[in-house]
Each structure stands twice: as C-alpha cells, then as structure tokens.
N, C-alpha and C positions, 0 to 999 in steps of 0.2 A: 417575305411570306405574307399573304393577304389569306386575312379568316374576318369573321361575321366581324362587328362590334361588339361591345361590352356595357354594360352599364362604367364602370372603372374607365370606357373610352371616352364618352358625353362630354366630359371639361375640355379635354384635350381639344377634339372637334370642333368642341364651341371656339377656341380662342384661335386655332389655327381658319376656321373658316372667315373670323372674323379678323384676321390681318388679311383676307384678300377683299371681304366686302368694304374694308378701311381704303383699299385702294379703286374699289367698284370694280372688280373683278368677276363680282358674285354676289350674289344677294345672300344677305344678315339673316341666321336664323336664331329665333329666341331660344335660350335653353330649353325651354320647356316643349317647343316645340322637339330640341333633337331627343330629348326623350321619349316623347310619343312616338318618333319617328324610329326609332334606336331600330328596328328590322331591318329596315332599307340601308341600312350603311355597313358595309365593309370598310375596313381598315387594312394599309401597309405597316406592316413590322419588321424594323430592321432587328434582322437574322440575329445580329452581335450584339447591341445594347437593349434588345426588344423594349424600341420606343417607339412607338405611332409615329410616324413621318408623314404619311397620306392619308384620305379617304376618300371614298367615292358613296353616292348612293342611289338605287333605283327603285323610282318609285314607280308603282304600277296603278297609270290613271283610268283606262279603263279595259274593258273585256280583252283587246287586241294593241295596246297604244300602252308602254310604260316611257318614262322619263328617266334619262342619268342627269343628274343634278348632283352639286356640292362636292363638285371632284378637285381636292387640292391638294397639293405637296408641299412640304416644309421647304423652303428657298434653296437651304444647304444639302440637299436632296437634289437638285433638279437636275436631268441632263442624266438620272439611272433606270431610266425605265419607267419608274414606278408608277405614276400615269396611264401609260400605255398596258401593265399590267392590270391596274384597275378598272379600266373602260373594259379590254377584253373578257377579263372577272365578271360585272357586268352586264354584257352581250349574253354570254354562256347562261345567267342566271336568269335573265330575260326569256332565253331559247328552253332552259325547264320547266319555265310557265307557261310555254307555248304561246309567248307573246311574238307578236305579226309584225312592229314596228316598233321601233323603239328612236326619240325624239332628245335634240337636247335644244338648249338658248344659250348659245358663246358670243364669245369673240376669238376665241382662238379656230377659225374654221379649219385651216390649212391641217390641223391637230384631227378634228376629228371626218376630215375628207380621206386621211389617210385607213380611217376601218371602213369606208365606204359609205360614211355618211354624205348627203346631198342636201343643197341649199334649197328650205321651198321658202313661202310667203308664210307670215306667220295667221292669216287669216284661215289656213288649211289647217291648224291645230284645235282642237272642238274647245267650247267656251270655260269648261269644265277645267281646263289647267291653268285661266287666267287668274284664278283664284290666291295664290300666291304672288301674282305680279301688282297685285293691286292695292300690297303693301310696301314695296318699294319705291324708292324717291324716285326714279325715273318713271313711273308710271303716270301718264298712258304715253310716255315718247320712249318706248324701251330702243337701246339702240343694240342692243344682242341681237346676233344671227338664229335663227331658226335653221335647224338641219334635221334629217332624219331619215334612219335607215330601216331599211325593208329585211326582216328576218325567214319569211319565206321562201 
C-alpha cells in the first residue's frame, strides 16, 4: 500500500535513505531537511506488518519540470514491485499538478527507461535543481544519468 508520509515516517526514511547514500546510490539527506520536505514523499507499507519498506519522493522544481528523487526499497524487499509502484504513484501525482516533465538523476537507467524515461545531457536541466548537487561529494563530477519524461 503506498499513502503520503507521516511525521512517525522521517526516522525511518532517514536511515533507509542513508544505507543507500553509504553505498553512493543516492544522495544523503539531513533530517532536517526530510522534514521540511515531509510533502514530497510517499511511503510503501507492507499490507501485513505495516512497516515502511520504501519511499519515493517528488519534488516539484518549477511551473512545468518536477523531480522524483529518493526513491528506495528495504534490500529484503527487492524483486516486489514496490519500486515500480512508487515511481508510477509519482508520475500520476506529477500529472494532478499538471506538471509537463518530470526529471530524475540515476544510475539505474534501464529502471527507469522502462516508464518511458529518456537519456538527455544534464546541461538541459535549468540551474535551479543543481542546488542540491552542490552538496554532495561527487560534485561538480556527478556521474548519475539524467533522464526525463515528457507528461504531455
């Protein structure tokens, strides 16, 4: 079942986000950030022990252009969907805003070429979302893919 986050989700997120930024999967975000953020993120809940397994979140950068960012799944999770439910979740919440594109920065491409995301240059993303990369150790040699799909 995927519904909004919670204040009671923020710990959880934090520390699952941060077993993937421990492997550079993803970029580290401060607590304090995911609570400011706490809107943008949806959570997966499994049905039978309702414990948070995943999250996803989408940020909306400007008038036409959101981001999915921080989309991760507990390890002993992986290979059920949940993922795939989430980005879709996502997409769909994007298309209520009547947002036009919607952008991410992976490595996993072959993942998200499968909703119809496409490979651009990341110099075609406006300056306006490097703002977060500019706290990350890999900055300015980020070696994530840029993709992004067209909601129109």
């Amino acid at each position: 079942m995927i519904r909004k986050a919670a204040v009671n989700d923020i710990e959880i997120i934090y520390h699952l986000l941060n077993k993937f930024a421990e492997k550079g999967y993803l970029l580290s975000r401060p607590l304090s950030k995911l609570y400011d953020n706490i809107r943008n993120f949806s959570v997966y809940v499994n049905g039978g022990t309702q414990e948070v397994v995943g999250c996803c979140a989408l940020a909306v950068c400007w008038k036409d252009l959101a981001e999915i960012r921080s989309l991760a799944i507990r390890p002993d999770c992986w290979g059920r969907g949940y993922g795939k439910q989430l980005v879709e979740n996502a997409l769909a919440e994007a298309r209520s805003f009547d947002i036009k594109k919607v952008f991410v920065l992976t490595y996993k491409v072959d993942f998200f070429a499968s909703f119809g995301f496409s490979v651009i240059d990341k110099s075609e993303l406006p300056i306006k979302i490097w703002s977060d990369c500019i706290t990350c150790v890999k900055f300015p040699d980020c070696d994530e893919t840029a993709m992004v799909k067209n909601l129109s």
